[in-house]
MARLUMDO-370196 format. One line per 2 residues: their letters; for each residue x, y, z of C-alpha. Coordinates in Angstrom, 2 decimals, m for minus. Layout:
BEGIN
a = X/Y/Z | ...
//
This chain:
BEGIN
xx = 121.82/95.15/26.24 | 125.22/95.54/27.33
xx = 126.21/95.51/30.92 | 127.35/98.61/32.56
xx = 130.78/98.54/34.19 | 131.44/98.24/37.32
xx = 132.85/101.22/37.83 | 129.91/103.20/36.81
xx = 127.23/101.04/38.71 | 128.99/101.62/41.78
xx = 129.62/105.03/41.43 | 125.67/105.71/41.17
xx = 125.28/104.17/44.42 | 127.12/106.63/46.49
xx = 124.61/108.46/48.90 | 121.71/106.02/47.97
xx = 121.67/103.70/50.86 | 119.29/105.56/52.94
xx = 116.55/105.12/50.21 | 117.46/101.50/48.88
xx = 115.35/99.50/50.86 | 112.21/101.61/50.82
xx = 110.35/100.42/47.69 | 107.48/103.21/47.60
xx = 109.69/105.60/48.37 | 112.18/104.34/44.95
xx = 108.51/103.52/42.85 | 107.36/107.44/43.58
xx = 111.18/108.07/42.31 | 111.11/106.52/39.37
xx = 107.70/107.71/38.55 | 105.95/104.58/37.93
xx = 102.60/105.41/38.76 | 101.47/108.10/36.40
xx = 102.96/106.71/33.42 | 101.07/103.19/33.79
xx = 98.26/104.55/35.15 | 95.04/105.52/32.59
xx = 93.33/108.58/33.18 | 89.86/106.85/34.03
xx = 91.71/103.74/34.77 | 92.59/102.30/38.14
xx = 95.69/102.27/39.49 | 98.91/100.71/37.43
xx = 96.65/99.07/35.56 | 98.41/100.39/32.64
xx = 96.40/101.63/29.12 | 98.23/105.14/29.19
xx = 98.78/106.27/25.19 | 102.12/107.79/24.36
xx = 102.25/109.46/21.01 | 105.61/109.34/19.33
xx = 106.95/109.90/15.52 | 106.68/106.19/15.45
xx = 103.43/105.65/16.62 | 101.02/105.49/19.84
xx = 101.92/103.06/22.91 | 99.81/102.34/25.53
xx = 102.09/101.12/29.06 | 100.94/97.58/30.38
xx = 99.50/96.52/33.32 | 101.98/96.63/36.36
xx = 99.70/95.73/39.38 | 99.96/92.07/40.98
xx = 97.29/91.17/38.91 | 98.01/87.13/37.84
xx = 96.43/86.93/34.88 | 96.96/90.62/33.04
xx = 99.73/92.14/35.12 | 102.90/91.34/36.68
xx = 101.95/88.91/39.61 | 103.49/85.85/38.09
xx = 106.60/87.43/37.47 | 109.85/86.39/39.39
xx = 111.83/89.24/41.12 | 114.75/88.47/38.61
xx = 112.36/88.91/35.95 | 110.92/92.48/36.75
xx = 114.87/93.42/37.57 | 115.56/91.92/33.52
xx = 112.81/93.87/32.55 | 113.12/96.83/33.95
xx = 116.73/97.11/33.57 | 117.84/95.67/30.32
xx = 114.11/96.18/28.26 | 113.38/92.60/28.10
xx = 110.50/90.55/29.04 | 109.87/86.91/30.58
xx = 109.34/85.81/27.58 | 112.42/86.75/25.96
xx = 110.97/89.51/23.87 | 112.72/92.95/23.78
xx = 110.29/96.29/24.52 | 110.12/99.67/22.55
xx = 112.47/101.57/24.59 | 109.50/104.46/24.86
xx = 110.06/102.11/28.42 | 112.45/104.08/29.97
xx = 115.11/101.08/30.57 | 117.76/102.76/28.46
xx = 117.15/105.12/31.87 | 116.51/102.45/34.29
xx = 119.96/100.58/33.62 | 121.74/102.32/36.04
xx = 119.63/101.57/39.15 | 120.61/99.10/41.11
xx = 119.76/95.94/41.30 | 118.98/96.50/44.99
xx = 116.44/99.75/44.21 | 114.79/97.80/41.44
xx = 114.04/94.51/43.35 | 112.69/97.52/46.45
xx = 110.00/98.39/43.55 | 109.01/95.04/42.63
xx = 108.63/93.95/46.45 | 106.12/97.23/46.34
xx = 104.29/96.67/43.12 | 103.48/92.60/45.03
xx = 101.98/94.25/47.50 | 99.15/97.01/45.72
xx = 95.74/95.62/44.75 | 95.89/93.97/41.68
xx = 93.58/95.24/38.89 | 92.23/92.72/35.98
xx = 92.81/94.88/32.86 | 94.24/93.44/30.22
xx = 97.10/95.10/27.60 | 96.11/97.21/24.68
xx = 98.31/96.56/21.45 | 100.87/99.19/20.46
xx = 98.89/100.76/17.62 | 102.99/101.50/15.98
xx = 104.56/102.79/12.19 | 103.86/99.81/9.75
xx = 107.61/99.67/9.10 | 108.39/98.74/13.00
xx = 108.25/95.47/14.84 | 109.38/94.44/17.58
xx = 111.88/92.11/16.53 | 113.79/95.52/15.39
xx = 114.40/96.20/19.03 | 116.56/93.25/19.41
xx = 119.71/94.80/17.29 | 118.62/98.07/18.36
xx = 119.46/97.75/21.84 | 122.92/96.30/20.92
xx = 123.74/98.77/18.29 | 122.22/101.84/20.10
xx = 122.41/101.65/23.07 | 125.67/103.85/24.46
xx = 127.08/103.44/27.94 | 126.89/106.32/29.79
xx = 129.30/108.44/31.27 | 130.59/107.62/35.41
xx = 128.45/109.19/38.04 | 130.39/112.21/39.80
xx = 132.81/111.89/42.75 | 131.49/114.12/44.85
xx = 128.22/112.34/46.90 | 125.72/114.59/46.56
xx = 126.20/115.38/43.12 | 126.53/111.92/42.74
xx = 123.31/111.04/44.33 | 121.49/113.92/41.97
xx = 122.48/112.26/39.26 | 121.30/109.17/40.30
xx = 117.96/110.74/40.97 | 117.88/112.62/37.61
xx = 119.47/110.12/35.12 | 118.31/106.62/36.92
xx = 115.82/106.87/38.68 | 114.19/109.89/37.50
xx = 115.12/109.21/33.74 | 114.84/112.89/33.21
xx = 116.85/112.50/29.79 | 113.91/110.52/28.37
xx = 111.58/113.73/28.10 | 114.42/116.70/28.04
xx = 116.94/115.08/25.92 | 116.32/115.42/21.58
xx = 116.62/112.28/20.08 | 118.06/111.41/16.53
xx = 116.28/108.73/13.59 | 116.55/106.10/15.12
xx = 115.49/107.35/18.61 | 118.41/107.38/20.10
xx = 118.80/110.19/22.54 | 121.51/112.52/21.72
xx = 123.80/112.95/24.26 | 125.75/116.34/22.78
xx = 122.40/118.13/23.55 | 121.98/115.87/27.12
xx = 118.85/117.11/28.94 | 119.12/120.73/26.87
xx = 115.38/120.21/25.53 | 113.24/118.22/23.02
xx = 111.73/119.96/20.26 | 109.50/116.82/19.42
xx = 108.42/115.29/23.20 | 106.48/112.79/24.19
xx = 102.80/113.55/22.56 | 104.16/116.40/20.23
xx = 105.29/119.04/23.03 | 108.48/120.80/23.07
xx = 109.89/119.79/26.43 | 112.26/123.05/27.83
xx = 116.36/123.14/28.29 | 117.24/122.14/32.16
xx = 120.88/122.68/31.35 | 122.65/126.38/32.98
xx = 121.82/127.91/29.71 | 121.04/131.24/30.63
xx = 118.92/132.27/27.27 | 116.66/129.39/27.08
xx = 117.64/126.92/30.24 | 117.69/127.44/33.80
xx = 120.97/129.64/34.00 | 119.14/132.41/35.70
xx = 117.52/129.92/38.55 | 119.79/129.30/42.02
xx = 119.50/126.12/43.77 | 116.52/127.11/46.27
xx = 114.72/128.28/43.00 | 115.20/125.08/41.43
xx = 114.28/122.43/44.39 | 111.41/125.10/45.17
xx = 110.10/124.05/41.58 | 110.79/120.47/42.32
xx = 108.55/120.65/45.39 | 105.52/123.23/44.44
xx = 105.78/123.44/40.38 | 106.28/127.02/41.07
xx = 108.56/128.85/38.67 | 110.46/131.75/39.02
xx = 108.20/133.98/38.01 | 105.31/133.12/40.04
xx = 103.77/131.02/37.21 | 103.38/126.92/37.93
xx = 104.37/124.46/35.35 | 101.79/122.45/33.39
xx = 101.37/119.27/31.09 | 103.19/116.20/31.94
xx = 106.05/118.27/34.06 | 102.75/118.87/36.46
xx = 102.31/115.25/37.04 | 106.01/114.96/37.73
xx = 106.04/117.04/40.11 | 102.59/115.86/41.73
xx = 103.61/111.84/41.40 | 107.35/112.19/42.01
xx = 110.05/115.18/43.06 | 107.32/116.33/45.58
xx = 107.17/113.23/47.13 | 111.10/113.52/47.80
xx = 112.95/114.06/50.75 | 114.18/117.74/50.44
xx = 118.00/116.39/50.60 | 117.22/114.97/47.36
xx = 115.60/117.52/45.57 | 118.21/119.46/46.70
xx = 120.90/117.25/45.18 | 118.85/117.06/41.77
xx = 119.16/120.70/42.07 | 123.04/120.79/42.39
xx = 123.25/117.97/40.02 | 121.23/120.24/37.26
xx = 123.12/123.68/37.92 | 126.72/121.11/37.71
xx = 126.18/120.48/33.84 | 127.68/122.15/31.10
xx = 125.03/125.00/29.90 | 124.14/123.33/26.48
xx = 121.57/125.35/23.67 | 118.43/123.83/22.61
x = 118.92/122.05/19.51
//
């Protein structure tokens, strides 16, 4: 993969000092432990199935665990990996890993997580197979993330919208779920976070764009980093399915000046229509 500019890298690092050093506090960010986490599974332990138009994937194992997870990794490693989608051996992963996402943390934030991860309990469990389209392999990945692979736009000037989007795009990889992807699974950034008709396990994942008719147009901030704390909506009704375990595993666990600068962040963007 392509390294970002400069230019961009350090623009997403305005306002994100405060947080770069605490790795549980990035981890909860970045919303590590849900996805690689099983339902009857222990913790990080991976095994979690993700059903996409190009098959099921299951995430690995991400404890300390020598033998099935991550504890012989190097801290360069996990940063290679998590960053730039490739693994100690050399192999490229299905982006269904967020890294297209993850490239814009910091090197910094990223080696916070992996000094984290080192220190949970490490569970035996070893990786289930990708159970994938017959057509794919992984070697397809390699060109892929060369060919694909588009480098996104600089963060904001202003700070706190700047640190929002760090939250939302980086950290947060919001565009993963609410962004509509194209044939090769690219995500599409004309229709950037306006909703995904075809989600992750088949569900139609809503518009967070100022769209008034199908988006959040008609929320204000406080509505919006009320929802990011509680899962409350407007209405009085409480979101459900995977934006429930979002809210649970990550944006409640934030500090409310950064839910508050996701909020900003969100109600900044161009009001875009569902595709």
């Amino acid at each position: 993969m392509r390294n970002l500019p400069a230019a961009i890298v350090v623009s997403s690092l305005i306002g994100v000092a405060h947080a770069a050093t605490d790795g549980e506090y990035l981890f909860n960010a970045a919303g590590c432990l849900a996805c690689h986490t099983s339902e009857d599974g222990p913790e990080l332990a991976g095994g979690r199935a993700f059903e996409t138009p190009y098959g099921t994937f299951y995430s690995p194992n991400i404890s300390p665990d020598e033998q099935t997870g991550i504890g012989n990794w190097s801290k360069e490693q996990f940063i290679e990996a998590l960053k730039h989608g490739t693994s100690p051996r050399g192999d490229p992963y299905f982006p269904v890993f967020p890294y297209p996402s993850y490239q814009l943390m910091t090197d910094e934030d990223a080696g916070a997580i992996y000094d984290y991860l080192m220190q949970r309990e490490p569970q035996q469990r070893a990786n289930r197979e990708h159970d994938t389209a017959w057509w794919l392999g992984r070697w397809m990945m390699t060109p892929w993330q060369w060919w694909f692979e588009e480098e996104p736009p600089a963060a904001p000037d202003d700070a706190q919208l700047a640190r929002g989007r760090y939250l939302v795009d980086a950290l947060g990889h919001c565009g993963e779920c609410h962004t509509s992807r194209d044939w090769a699974g690219v995500a599409d950034r004309s229709y950037y976070l306006a909703g995904n008709p075809d989600g992750p396990d088949g569900e139609k994942v809503p518009n967070i764009t100022p769209d008034r008719s199908n988006g959040i147009g008609k929320w204000d901030t406080d509505d919006l980093k009320w929802f990011l704390q509680s899962g409350e909506l407007p209405d009085g009704d409480y979101t459900g399915g995977a934006m429930s375990e979002v809210i649970d595993n990550t944006t409640s666990k934030l500090t409310p000046d950064d839910r508050t600068a996701m909020a900003k962040f969100l109600k900044s963007l161009p009001a875009l229509e569902t595709p």
